[in-house]
C-alpha positions as CSV (number, residue, x, y, z in Angstrom):
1,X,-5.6,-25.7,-6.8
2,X,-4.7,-27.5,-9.5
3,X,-0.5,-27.4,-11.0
4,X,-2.0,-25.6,-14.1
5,X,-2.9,-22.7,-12.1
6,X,0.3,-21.5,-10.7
7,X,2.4,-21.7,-14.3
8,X,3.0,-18.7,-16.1
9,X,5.5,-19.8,-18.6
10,X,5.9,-19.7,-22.4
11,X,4.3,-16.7,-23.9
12,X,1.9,-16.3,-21.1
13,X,3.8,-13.4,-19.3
14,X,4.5,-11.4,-22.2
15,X,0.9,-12.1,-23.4
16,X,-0.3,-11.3,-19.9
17,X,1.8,-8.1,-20.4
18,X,0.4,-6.7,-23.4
19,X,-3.2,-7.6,-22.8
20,X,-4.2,-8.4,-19.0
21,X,-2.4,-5.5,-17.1
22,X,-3.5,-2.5,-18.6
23,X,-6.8,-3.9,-18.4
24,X,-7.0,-5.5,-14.8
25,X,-3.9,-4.9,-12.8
26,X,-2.6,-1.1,-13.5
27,X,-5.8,0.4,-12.3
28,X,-5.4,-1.1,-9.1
29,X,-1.4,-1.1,-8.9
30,X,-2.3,2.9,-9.2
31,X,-4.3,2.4,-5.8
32,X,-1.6,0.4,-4.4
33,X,1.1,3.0,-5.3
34,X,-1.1,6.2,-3.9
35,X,-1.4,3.5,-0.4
36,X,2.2,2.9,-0.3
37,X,2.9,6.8,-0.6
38,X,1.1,7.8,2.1
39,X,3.2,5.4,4.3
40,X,6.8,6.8,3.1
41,X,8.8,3.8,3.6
42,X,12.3,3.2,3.1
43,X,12.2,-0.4,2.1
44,X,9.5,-2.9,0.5
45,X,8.7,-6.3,-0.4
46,X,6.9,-7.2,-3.2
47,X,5.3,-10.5,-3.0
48,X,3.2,-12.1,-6.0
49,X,5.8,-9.5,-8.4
50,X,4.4,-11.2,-11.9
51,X,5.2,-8.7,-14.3
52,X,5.5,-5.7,-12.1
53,X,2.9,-3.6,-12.8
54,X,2.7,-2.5,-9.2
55,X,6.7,-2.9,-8.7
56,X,6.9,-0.4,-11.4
57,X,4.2,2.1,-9.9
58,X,6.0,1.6,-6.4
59,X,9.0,3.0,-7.8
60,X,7.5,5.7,-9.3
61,X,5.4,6.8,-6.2
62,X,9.0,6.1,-4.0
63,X,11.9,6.7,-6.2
64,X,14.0,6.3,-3.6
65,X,12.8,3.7,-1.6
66,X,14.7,0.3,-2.1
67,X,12.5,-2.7,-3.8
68,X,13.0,-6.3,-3.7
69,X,10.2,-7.6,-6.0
70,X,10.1,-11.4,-5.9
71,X,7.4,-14.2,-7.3
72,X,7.5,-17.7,-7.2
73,X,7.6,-18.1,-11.8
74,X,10.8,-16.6,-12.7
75,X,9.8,-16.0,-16.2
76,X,7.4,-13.3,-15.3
77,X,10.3,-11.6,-13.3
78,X,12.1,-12.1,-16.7
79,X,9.2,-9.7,-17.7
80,X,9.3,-7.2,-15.0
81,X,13.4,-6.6,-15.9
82,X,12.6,-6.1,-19.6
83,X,10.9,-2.6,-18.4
84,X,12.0,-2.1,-15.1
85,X,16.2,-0.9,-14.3
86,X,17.1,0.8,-11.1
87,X,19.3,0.1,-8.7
88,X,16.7,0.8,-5.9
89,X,15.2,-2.2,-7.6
90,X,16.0,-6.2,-7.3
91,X,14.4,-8.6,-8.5
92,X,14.3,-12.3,-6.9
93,X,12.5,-15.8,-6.9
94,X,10.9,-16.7,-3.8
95,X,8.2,-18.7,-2.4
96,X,6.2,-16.1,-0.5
97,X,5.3,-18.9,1.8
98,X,8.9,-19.5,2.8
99,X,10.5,-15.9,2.4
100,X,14.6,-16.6,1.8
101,X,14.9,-12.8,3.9
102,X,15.7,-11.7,6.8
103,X,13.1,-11.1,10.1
104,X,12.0,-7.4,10.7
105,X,13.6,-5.6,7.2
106,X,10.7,-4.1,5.5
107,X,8.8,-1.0,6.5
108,X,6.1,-2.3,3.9
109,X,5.1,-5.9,2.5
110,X,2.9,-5.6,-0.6
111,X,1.4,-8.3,-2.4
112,X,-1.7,-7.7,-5.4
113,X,-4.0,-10.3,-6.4
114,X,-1.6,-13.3,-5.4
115,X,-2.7,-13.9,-1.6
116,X,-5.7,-16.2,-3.0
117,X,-3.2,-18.6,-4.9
118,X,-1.3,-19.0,-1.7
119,X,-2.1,-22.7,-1.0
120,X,-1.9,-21.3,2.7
121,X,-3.0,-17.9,3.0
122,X,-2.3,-17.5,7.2
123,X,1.3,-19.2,6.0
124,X,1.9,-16.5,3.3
125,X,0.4,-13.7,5.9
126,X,2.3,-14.9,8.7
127,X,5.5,-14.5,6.4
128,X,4.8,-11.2,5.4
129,X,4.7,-10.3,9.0
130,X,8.2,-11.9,9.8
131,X,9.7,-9.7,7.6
132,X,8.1,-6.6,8.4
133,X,9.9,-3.9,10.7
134,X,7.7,-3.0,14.2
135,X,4.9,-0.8,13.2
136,X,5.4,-2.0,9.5
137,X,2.9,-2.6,6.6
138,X,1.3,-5.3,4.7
139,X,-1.0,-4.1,1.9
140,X,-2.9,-6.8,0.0
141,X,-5.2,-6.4,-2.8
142,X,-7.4,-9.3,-3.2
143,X,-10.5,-9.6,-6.3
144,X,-13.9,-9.5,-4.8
145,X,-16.4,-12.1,-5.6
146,X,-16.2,-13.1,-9.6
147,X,-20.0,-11.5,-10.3
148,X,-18.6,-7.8,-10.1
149,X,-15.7,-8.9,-12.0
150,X,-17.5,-9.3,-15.2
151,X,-14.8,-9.1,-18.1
152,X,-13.6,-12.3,-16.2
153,X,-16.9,-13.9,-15.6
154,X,-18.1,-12.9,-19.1
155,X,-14.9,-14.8,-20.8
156,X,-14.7,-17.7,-18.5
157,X,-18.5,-18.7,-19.1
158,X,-18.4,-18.8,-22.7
159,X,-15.1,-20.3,-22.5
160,X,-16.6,-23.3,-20.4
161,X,-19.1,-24.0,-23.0
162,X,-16.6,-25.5,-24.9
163,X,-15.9,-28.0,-21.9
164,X,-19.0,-29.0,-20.5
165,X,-17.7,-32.3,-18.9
166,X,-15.8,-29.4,-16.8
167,X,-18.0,-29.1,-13.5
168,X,-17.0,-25.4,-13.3
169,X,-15.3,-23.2,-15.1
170,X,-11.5,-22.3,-14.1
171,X,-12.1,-18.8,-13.5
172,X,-15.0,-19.5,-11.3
173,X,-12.4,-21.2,-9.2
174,X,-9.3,-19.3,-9.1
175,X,-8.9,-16.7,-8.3
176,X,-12.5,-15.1,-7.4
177,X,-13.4,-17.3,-4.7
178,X,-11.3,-15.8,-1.7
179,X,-13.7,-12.8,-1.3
180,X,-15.3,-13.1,2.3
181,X,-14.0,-10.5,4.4
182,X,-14.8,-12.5,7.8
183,X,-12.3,-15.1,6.2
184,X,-10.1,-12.6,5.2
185,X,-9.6,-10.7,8.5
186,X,-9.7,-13.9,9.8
187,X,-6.8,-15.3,8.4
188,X,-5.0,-12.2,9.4
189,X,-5.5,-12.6,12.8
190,X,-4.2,-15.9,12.7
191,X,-1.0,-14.8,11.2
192,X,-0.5,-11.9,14.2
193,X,-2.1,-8.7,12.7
194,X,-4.3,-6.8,15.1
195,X,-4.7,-3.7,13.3
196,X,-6.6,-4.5,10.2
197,X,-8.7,-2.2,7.5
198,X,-10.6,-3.9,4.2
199,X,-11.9,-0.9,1.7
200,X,-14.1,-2.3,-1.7
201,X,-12.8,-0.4,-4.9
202,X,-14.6,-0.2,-7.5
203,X,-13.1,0.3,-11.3
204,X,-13.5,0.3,-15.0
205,X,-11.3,-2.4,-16.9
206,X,-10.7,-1.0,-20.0
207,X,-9.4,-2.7,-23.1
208,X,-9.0,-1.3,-26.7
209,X,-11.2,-4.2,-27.9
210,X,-13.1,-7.1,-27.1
211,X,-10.8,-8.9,-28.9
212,X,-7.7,-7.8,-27.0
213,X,-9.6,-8.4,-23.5
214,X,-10.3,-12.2,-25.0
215,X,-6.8,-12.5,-25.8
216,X,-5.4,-11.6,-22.5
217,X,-8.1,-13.6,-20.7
218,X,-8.0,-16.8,-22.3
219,X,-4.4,-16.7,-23.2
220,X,-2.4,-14.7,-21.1
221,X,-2.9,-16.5,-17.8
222,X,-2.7,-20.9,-16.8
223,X,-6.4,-21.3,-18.2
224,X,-4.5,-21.2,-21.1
225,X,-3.0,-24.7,-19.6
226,X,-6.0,-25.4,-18.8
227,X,-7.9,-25.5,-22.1
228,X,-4.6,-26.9,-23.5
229,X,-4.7,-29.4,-21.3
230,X,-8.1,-30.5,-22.2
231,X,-8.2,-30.0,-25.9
232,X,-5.1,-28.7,-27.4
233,X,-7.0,-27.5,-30.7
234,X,-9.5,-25.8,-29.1
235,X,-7.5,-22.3,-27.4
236,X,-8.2,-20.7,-30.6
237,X,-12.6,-21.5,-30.3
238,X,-12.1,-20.5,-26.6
239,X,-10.6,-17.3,-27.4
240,X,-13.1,-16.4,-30.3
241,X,-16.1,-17.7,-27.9
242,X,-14.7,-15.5,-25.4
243,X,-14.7,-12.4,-27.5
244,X,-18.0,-12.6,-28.9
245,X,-19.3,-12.8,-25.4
246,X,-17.2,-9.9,-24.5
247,X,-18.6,-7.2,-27.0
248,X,-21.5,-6.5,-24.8
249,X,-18.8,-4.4,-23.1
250,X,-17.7,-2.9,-26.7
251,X,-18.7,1.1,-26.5
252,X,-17.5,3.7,-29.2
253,X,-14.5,4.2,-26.6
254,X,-13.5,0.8,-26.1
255,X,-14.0,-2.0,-23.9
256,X,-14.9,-1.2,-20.9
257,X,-16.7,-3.6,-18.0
258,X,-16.8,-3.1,-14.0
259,X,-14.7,-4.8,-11.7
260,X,-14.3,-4.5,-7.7
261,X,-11.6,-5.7,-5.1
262,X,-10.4,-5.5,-1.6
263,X,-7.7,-3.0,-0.7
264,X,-6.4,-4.5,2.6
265,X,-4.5,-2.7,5.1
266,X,-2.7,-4.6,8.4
267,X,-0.1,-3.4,11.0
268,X,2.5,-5.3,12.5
């Protein structure tokens, strides 16, 4: 993993905002919130926050369950409090690899799409089971392989045109690549869960435009560092490249384009 994929800062999280999580993370923060209602629990960890799309649809499923939503950028939890005030939700900084919380205080541990930036996925897993209460939680949401993810495969193959002394392109790398479900239930067995469930959703990402959906992806998250980083004068090819590859999705309705993840479920 290189440094550029772990920085949201600038006007990546309000760019991510406006364009990425209506189109990628809502849909499945809905999922998350229906999961987490079914459990009724009185306190939860958010792990991986960003912007919280999911913190936000937590509270709304369980207004009066308390939140601590936490993620390791503090700008993007500069985000999450723009829209988000409640005092049954906190907001903190923290390393979900090294948890600055208490053992056995959550009755549910949530984290969406950040387990596969975790340098050390049994680390961050083991974590999440420290702080969880006996009988407690964890519900991770983690992107299936990058082909049924095709906005994001769409995007990041014309964007890697431009860079063809790349050997791959960045979103083939990060974050579609943690999508084996052996692995994955293995590296929850390692970190102490026994009781573990992996369900494949499949959804529409929908955006009002190609254009929008080329925004969000080649701006809104660190491949913007990473084109910047390459060729500073080039975001602005990259993002048109990546729209005109992105109208195939174009319909009289919108954009719209499949994608597919992993909903999983473990007990402590």
């Amino acid at each position: 993993m290189g440094d550029t994929d772990l920085v949201f800062a600038g006007s990546i999280p309000a760019t991510y905002e406006r364009y990425l999580v209506p189109m990628l993370f809502r849909p499945y923060a809905q999922v998350a919130a229906e999961r987490a209602r079914a459990l009724s629990p009185s306190r939860i960890l958010e792990t991986a926050a960003g912007t919280g799309v999911v913190t936000q649809a937590l509270h709304e499923a369980l207004p009066d369950a308390e939140i601590t939503a936490t993620d390791l950028n503090q700008p993007m939890l500069d985000e999450a409090a723009l829209r988000i005030s409640s005092d049954k939700v906190h907001f903190q900084q923290a390393d979900a690899l090294s948890l600055p919380l208490d053992d056995e205080t959550f009755d549910l541990v949530v984290c969406q799409f950040g387990v596969m930036f975790f340098p050390d996925k049994v680390r961050g897993n083991a974590e999440a089971r420290r702080v969880l209460r006996d009988g407690g939680t964890y519900l991770t949401l983690i992107w299936d392989k990058v082909d049924y993810n095709l906005a994001t495969k769409t995007s990041g193959n014309a964007v890697a045109e431009l860079f063809p002394e790349a050997a791959e392109s960045f979103y083939l790398r990060l974050p579609f690549r943690y999508h084996d479900t052996a692995v994955i239930e293995s590296d929850m067995r390692a970190a102490g869960f026994r009781d573990i469930r992996i369900e494949r959703v499949e959804l529409i990402s929908h955006a009002a435009s190609a254009r929008d959906a080329a925004i969000g992806l080649t701006q809104g998250t660190p491949v913007r560092n990473e084109i910047e980083s390459r060729d500073p004068d080039k975001l602005s090819a990259a993002t048109a490249a990546s729209e005109a590859a992105l109208r195939e999705f174009e319909t009289a309705e919108g954009f719209a384009a499949p994608m597919a993840a992993y909903v999983v479920t473990a007990t402590r």
